[in-house]
C-alpha positions, 0 to 999 in steps of 0.5 A: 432137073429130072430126066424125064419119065419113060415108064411104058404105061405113061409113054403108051398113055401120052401116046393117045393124046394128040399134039397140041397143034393137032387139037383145034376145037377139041379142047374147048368141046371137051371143056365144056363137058367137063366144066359142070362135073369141075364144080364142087359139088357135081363130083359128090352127088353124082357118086352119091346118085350112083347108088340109086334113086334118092330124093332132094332131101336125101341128097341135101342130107348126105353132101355136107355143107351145100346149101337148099339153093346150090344143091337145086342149081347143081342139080338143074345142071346136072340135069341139063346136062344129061347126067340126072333125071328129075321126077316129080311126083303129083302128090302132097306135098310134091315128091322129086327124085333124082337118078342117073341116065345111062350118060351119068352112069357111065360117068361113074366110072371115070369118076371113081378112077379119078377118086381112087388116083386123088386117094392114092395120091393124096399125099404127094400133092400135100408133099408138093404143096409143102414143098412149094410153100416152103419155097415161097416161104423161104424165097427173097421177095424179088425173086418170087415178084419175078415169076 
């Protein structure tokens, strides 16, 4: 077993965490902020919607593979949420634009943290992954059935 990490930029960050005991309801709050940005797709438009006002189409052409339907939804939840206004304009046919509030650009930039550590790190979680699947792989079936 590894000793634990001591370094004291992670000592001083897990200091800002409260203890388990100490959490109460803050978990499930922070949850249910979290939960919509979690999704597959929330990430992307975002940062997309973070280099300015776009319209739906645009938005549906520059995130690869979400659908018109799960595009509107993620949208409306995003929307709801707080992080993106929806403006309609009355014309012929009607024209939508989407941006960020100032809660979704603030957004951003824990957001681009988050991305530039996956970045980062990409290839020790593929490490890991390998590793774990090697593992299992190679493990006799009684012991994997014990975990």
């Amino acid at each position: 077993m590894r000793a634990p990490v001591t370094s004291p930029k992670l000592v001083n960050a897990a200091s800002e965490f409260p203890s388990a005991a100490k959490v109460g309801g803050r978990c499930q709050r922070a949850n249910e902020v979290i939960s919509l940005i979690g999704d597959k797709w929330s990430v992307h438009i975002v940062m997309l919607l973070g280099g300015g006002r776009k319209r739906f189409m645009e938005i549906k052409r520059s995130v690869d593979g979400i659908s018109h339907k799960m595009l509107s939804v993620t949208l409306r939840g995003l929307e709801r949420d707080g992080y993106v206004t929806r403006t309609v304009f009355a014309t012929i046919p009607p024209k939508v634009e989407y941006e960020l509030t100032d809660l979704g650009r603030e957004l951003l930039v824990p957001l681009a943290a988050l991305g530039s550590w996956a970045i980062d790190n990409h290839h020790r979680v593929a490490a890991a992954r390998s590793a774990y699947d090697l593992r299992e792989t190679d493990a006799p079936q009684a012991e994997r059935t014990a975990s």
